[in-house]
N, C-alpha and C positions, 0 to 999 in steps of 0.2 A: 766758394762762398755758398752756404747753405741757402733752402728755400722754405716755405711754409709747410706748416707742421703735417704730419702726417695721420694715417685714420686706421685703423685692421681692425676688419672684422674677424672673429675665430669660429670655422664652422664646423660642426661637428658630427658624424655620423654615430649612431649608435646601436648597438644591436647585442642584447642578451652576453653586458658588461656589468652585470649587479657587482660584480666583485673588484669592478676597478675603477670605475666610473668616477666615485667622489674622489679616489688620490688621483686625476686624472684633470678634474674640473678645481680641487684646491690649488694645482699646479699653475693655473691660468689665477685663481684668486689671489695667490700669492705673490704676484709678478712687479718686481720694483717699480715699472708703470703700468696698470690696466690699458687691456684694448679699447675700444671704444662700443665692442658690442659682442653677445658671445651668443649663437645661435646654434643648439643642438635638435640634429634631426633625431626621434625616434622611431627608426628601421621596424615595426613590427615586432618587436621584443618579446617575450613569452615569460620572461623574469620579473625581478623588480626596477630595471631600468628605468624605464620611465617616471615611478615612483620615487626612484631619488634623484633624479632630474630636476622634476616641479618641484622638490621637497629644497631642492639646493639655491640658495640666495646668494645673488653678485647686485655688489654697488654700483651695478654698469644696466645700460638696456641686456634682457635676456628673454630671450623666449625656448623654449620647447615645444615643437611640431612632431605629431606623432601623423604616420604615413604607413601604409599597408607597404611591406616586405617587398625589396624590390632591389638590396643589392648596396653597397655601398659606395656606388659611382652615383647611384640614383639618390640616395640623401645626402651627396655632395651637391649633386644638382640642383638638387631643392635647398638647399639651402645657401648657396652662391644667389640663385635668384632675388633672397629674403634679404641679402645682405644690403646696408646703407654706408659703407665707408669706401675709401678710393682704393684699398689695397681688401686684399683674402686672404686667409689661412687657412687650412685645411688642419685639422688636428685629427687623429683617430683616439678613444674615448677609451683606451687601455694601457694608452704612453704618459711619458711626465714629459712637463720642458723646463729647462733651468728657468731659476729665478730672472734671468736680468733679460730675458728673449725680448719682451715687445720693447723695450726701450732702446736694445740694440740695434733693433730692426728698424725701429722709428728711427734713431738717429742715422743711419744708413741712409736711411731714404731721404731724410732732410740734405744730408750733408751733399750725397752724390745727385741731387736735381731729379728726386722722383723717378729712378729708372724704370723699366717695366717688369723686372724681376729683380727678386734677391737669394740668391741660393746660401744653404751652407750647411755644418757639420752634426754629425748623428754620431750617437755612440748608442750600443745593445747591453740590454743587462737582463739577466735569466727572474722568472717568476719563480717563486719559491712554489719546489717542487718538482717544477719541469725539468724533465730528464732527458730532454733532444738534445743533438749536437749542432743545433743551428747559431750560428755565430757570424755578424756581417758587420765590419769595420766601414761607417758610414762617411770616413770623413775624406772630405773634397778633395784636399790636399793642392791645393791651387785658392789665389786670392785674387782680387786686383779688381777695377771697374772696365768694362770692356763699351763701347760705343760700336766694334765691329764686330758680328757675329762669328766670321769662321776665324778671327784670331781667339773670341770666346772657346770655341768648337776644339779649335788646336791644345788651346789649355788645359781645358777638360780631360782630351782623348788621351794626353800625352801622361796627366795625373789619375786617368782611370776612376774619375771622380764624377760623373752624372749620373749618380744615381737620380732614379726617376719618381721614390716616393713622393708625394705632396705634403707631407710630413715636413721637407725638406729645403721647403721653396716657399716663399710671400710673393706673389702676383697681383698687377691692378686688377679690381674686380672687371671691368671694362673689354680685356677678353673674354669672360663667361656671359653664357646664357644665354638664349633660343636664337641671336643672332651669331655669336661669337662660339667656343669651344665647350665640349662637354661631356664628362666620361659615360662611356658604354656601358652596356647592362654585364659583360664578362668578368670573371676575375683576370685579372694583371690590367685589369683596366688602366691604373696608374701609369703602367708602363707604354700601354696601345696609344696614349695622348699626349706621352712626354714631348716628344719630337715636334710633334704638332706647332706647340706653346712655343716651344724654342724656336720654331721657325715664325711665329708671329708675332714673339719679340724680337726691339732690335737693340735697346740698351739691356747690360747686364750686370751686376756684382755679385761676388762670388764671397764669401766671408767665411775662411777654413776656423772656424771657430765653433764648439760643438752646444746647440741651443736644445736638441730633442733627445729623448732617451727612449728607444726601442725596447717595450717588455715581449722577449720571450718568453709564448708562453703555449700550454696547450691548446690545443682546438681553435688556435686561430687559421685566417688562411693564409698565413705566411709559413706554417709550420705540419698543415694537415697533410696527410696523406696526397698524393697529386690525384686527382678523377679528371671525368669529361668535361668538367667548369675548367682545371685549368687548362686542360688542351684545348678547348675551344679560344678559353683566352690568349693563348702562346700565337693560335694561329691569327687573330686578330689585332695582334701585334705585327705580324708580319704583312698585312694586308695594311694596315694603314700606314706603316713605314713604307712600303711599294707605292701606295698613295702619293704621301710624300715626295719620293723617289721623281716620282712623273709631274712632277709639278712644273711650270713653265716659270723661267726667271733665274733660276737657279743657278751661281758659279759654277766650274766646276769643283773647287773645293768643298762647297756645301753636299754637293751630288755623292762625294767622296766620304764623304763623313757619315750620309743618311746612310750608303750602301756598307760601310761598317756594322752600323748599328742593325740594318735587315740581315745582313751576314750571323750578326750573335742570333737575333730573333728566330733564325731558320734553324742553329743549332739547336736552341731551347726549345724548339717544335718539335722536332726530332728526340730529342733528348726527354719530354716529357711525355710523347705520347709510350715511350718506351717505360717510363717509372708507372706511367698510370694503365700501360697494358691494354693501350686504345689503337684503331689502326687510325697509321698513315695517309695523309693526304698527300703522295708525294706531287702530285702535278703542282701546287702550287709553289712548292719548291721549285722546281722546274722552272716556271711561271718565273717567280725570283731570278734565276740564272741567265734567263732566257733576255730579262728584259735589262737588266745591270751588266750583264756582259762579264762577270767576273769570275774567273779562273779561282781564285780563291775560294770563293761559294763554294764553287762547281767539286773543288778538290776536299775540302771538311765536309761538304754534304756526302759524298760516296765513303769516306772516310767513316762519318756517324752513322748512316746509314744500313753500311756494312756491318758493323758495331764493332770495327777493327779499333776504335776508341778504348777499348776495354784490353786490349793485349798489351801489355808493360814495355815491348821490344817499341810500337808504333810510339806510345805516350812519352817513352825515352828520346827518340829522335823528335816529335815533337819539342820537346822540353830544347833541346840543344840547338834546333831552325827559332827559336823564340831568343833564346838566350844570344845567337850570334846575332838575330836581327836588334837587339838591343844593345849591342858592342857597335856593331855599325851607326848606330844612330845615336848613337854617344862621341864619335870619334867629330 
């Protein structure tokens, strides 16, 4: 039996989007139920963002905050703060979301007792013109309402479905802000805090059903070149999943899972100080290995490291240790 209605706010980061902003913000006007409030930060802009911002009218409370350039964890910040309803969204001000999002979400929440998170499905669709070969299949591929975390945790790992955009997730406002959770000033910030959330949630549903639509496009930072923002960011994803990692209370299954997810984070450290042509920090690697105890770490790190990743004989025997460990665990 369902419980009292529910509230989302949509918050929005924006920064030097003149060109997508309004099919971006019609997507939210057009929605078979409005949110209850839609707040766009403007990041510092240099275009006409802002201008079509104030310019644009919703039959809902709206406001537009303009803020000196500081990142776009930092005008989620600021405006999770602003927010008045019991749930958040994060929207970034380039994407569409289907028609029917907030009402599905709303009845989600009514139906399942107000959980503390609601995740679910993303699809990518290229900006006209973009010529990258970036393509990222968003969807969960797992459903169900979860009360226990690491059977959450299992479902997830097992569907290779947690992706960590905010894009992707409706959360009570009630974990954010100066007491509660908050992204860092890095890029992959989204990612450095996923883990967090999820460990400070304890109900969860999962809705493989796809609500956002990812534009590819150029000169975003999903698609730019890697620099020294993302290798700092890569490595501050591994530092606060180690965080995590040390945390007291912990099952071991949960302990298991978070050392999964520092295991990828240390690969992509590795792996992006290499594309952006930055040195290595390897001691915190180390660091990592040292304190998780894991032989598997231990083994893909000297593996990337070496850059024996790049020899087709190694990526071949990879390929077939993967493929048998999934026939085992099929049987």
């Amino acid at each position: 039996m369902g419980s009292s209605r529910a509230s989302i706010s949509i918050i929005i980061p924006a920064y030097n989007v003149e060109k997508y902003l309004e099919a971006a913000l019609t997507s939210i006007k057009e929605q078979d139920e409005l949110p209850d409030e839609v707040i766009l930060i403007d990041d510092g802009s240099t275009d006409r963002t802002k201008e079509i911002a104030e310019a644009y009218y919703f039959p809902i409370p709206y406001q537009v905050v303009s803020i000196k350039n500081g990142g776009q964890g930092n005008a989620r910040n600021v405006g999770v703060n602003l927010a008045s309803s019991e749930y958040v969204y994060f929207f970034d001000s380039d994407d569409i979301l289907t028609i029917n999002f907030i009402k599905s979400i709303k009845e989600q929440i009514c139906v399942n007792q107000h959980q503390d998170i609601i995740l679910f499905s993303g699809e990518s669709f290229n900006d006209n013109g973009y010529q990258g070969n970036r393509w990222m299949d968003y969807s969960r591929g797992f459903s169900g309402v979860f009360n226990n975390r690491t059977e959450f945790l299992d479902a997830g790992f097992r569907s290779k479905g947690l992706f960590c955009s905010p894009c992707l997730y409706v959360t009570k406002k009630s974990f954010w802000g100066p007491k509660g959770l908050a992204f860092g000033p890095n890029f992959l910030e989204d990612e450095a805090l996923f883990y967090s959330l999820l460990f400070a949630c304890r109900t969860f549903v999962v809705v493989d059903e796809v609500f956002f639509l990812r534009r590819n496009r150029e000169g975003s930072t999903m698609t730019m070149t890697p620099n020294a923002k993302h290798v700092n960011g890569a490595l501050s994803c591994m530092q606060t999943t180690l965080q995590l990692y040390e945390m007291n209370g912990l099952t071991s299954k949960e302990r298991w899972h978070i050392s999964k997810r520092l295991e990828n984070h240390c690969i992509a450290y590795l792996l992006m100080t290499r594309a952006a042509d930055s040195k290595c920090s390897y001691s915190h690697i180390l660091n990592a290995i040292k304190i998780t105890c894991s032989l598997s770490l231990l083994f893909k790190a000297c593996i990337y490291a070496s850059r024996l990743d790049s020899f087709q004989a190694v990526r071949k025997v990879g390929r077939r240790i993967k493929k048998l460990k999934e026939c085992c665990a099929g049987r």
